[in-house]
N, C-alpha and C positions, 0 to 999 in steps of 0.2 A: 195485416200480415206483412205487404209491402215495406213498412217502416224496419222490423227487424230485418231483412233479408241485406246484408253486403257485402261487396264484391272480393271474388275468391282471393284475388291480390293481398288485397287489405286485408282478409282475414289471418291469411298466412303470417302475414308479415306483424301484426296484432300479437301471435301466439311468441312471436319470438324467434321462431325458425330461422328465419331469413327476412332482407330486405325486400320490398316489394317488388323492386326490378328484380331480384332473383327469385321471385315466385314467380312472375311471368315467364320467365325462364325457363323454370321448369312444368308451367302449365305446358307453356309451347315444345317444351322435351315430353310430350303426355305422359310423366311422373307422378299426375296427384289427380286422385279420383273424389269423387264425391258419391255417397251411399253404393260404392259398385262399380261404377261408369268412370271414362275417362274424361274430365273434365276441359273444357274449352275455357277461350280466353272468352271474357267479358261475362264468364259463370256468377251466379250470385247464392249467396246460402243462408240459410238461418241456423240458430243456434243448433238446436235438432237432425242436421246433417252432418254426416261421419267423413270427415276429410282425412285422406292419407296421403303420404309422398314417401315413394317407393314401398308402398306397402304399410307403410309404419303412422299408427294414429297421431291427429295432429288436434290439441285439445288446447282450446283459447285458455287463454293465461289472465288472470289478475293483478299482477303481482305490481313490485312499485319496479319502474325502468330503471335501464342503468344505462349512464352517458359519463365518459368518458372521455380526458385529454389528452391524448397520447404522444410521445416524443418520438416518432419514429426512427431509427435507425438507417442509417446507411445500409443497403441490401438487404434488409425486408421484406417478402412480398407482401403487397396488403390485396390480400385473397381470402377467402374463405375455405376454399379447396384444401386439406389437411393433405390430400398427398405432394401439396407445392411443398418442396424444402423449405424453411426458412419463411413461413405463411405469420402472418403477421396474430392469427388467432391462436396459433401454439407457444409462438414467442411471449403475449402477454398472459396465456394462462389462468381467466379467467377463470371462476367459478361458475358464472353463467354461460350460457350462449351469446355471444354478439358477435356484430360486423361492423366492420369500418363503415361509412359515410364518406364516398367518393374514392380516391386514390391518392399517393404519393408513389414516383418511379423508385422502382428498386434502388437508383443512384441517389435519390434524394431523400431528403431528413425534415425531421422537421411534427409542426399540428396535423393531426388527426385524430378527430369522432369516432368514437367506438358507440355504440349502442345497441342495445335489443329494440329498439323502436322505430319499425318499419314506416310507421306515419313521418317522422319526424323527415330520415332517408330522404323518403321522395319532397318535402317541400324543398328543404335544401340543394337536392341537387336538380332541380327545375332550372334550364339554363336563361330563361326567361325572369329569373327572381331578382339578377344582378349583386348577388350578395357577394360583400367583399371579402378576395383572400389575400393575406399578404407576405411575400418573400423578399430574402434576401439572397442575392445572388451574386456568386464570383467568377470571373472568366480569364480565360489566359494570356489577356493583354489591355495596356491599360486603354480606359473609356473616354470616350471624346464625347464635347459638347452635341454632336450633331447625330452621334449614335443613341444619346437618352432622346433629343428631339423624337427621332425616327421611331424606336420604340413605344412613345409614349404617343403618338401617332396612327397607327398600326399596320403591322407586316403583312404583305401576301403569305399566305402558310395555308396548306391543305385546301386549296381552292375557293378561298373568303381570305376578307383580309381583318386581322384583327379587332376588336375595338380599341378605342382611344383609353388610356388608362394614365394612371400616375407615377411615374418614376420617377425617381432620386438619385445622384452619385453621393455615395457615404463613403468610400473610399477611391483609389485609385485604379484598383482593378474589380472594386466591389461597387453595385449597384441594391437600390430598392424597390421593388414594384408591386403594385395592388391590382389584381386581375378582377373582373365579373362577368368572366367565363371560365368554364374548362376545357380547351381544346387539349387533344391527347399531345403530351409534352412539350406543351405548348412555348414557353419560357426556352426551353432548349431548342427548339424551332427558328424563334426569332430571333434570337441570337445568331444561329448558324447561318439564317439569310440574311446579317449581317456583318458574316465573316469572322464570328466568334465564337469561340467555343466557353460550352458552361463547365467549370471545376468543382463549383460545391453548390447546392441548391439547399436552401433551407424555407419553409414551412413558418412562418412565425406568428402568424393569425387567421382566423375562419369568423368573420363576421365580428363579433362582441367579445370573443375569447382570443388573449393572446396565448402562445407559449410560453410557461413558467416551469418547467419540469424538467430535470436534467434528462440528456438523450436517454433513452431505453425505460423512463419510468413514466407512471402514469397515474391521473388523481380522480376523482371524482368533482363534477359539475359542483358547483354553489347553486342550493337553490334560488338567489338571486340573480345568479349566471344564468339559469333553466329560463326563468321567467320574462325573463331581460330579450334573452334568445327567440321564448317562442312568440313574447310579442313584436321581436324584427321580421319572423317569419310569416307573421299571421296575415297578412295580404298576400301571399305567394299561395297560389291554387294546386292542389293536391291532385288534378288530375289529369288523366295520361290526355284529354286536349290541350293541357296547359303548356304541351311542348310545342304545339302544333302552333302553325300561321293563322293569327284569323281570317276567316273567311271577306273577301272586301265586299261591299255593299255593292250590287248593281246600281250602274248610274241609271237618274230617270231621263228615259229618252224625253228626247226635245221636243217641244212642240210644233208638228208640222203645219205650214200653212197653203194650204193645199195650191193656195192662187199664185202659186212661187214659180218661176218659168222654170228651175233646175225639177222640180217636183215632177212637171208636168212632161220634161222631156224623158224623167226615166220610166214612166208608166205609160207610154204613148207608143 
């Protein structure tokens, strides 16, 4: 029985509903019950039990996924939330349900993942996976040798200091950078603690997919693209310890010799 029983997160996120992290979300908003009861985090179910979220049945899905490339627009939100103005799932109007994978700032443009496939979500955005994103970024004054040094280096921002990544000057006031992380607007961050401001930020790759799609359209995956993708992912561990620090080994204490003069003066 153990074999079929799995975790409420994933199941949610399975149906289509939402991404994993937004079913944890709303488990922890106690929104989604199972047979009756409010369901906790780290709940687990089997086919045979009745999940709802806000009252309303939630019935695993078969169907074939759908992922998506999207060109995001300048002022977008990328939200799921349908009362956000301007929410990135009304704008593209899909016939499914989906959710973006990750974010882009409302001020910025650019790749982004659409999908129904909440498994997919969490391997991706494990910040522990180091998968590559890559922008192209313009600022309000031209770039110096020692500013891509710096950057490419990494900036104090948000209480850690970056990691080391790779940048490029492609133009004069334009740079290029490949991150494997997401700190929250991060790019615009380390810029400004080096005294620059960002004017256009663009989005132009997520791992194996670049941007080909004019702004505001969007295409469906190549299933060599799918394949290519989920075997870059496929080492990256789908679970919520996978964000966590591992645990360090205790060291093994030393071997005491008991006929040691320091030994004997602390036990004396």
């Amino acid at each position: 029985m153990e074999e079929n029983l799995k975790r409420l997160n994933k199941f949610i996120g399975e149906t289509g509903f939402c991404s994993r992290r937004e079913a944890d979300k709303l488990i922890d908003e106690k929104r989604v019950t199972v047979n009756g009861s409010v369901a906790e985090m780290g709940t687990k179910v089997s086919p045979d039990d009745e999940v709802r979220i806000d009252g309303k049945l939630i019935v695993e899905k078969h169907e074939k996924m759908v992922y998506l490339a999207f060109n995001k627009p300048v002022g977008i939100e990328c939200t799921t939330n349908l009362e956000v103005r301007n929410n990135i799932v009304d704008y593209i109007n899909y016939p499914k349900r989906i959710f973006p994978i990750g974010r882009l700032d409302k001020a910025s443009e650019g790749l982004i993942f659409m999908t129904n496939d909440g498994d997919i979500v969490n391997k991706i955005l494990r910040a522990r996976n180091n998968h590559e994103k890559e922008y192209t970024v313009t600022v309000n004054k031209p770039i110096t040798e020692r500013f891509i040094q710096r950057m490419g280096n990494g900036v104090p921002i948000l209480d850690t200091v970056t990691r080391k990544c790779k940048v490029e000057q492609i133009s004069k006031n334009t740079f290029k950078i490949i991150l494997t992380q997401g700190l929250n607007r991060q790019i615009r961050r380390m810029c400004e603690y080096l005294g620059y401001e960002v004017t256009a930020l663009k989005r132009i790759r997520i791992i194996n997919i670049s941007l080909d799609v004019p702004v505001g359209r969007y295409r469906d995956l190549t299933d060599a693209e799918i394949k290519e993708l989920n075997q870059l992912i496929a080492p990256s561990s789908k679970t919520e310890e996978a964000s966590l620090p591992k645990p360090e080994t205790p060291r093994r204490s030393a071997t005491i010799n008991r006929n040691d003069p320091k030994f004997r003066r602390r036990n004396n």
